[in-house]
C-alpha positions in Angstrom: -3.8 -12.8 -40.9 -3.9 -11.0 -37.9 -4.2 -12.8 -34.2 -7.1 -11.6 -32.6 -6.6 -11.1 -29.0 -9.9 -11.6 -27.8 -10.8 -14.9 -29.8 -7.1 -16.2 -28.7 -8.0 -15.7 -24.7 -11.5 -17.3 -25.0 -9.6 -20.4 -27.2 -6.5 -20.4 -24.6 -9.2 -20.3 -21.7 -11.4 -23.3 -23.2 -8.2 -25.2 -24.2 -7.1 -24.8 -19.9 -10.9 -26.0 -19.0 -10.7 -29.1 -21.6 -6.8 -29.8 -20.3 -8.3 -29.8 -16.7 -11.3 -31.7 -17.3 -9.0 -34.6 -19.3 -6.7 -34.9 -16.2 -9.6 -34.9 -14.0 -11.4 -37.9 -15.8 -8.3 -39.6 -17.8 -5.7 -39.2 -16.0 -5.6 -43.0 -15.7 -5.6 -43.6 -19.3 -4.4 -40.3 -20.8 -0.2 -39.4 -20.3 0.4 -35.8 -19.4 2.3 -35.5 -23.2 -1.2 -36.6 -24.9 -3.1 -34.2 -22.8 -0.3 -31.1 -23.3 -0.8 -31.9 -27.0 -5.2 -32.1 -26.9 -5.4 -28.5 -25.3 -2.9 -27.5 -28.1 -4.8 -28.7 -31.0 -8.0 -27.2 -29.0 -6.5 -24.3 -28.7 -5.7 -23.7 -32.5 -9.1 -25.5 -33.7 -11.5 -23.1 -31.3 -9.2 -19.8 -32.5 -9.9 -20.7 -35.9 -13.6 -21.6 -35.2 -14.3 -18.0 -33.5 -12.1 -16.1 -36.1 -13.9 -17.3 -39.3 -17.7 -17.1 -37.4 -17.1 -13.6 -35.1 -14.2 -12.5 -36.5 -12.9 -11.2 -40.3 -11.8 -14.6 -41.2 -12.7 -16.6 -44.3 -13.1 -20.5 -45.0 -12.7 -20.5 -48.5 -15.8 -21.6 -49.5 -17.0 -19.1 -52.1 
């Protein structure tokens, strides 16, 4: 598998808006470790999401 550079700026990009957006509204209930770690796991879920609908990716499925 190759990394895509493209698809890995849009995810890293979304991951930094969803990471902002969680210390704006949760900050309160949400530590900064929890957030660090939800704009990681964004980060690799909305990669994998463009590279198997845009990219050459595959699912499995047959």
């Amino acid at each position: 598998m190759q990394i895509e550079i493209g698809h890995l700026t849009v995810a890293v990009l979304a991951a930094i808006g969803l990471g902002a957006l969680l210390y704006w509204r949760q900050r309160r209930t949400m530590s900064i470790p929890k957030i660090i770690f939800s704009m990681i796991g964004a980060t690799f879920a909305i990669y994998y999401i463009l590279y198997v609908v845009l990219g050459k990716g595959r699912t499995g499925w047959p």
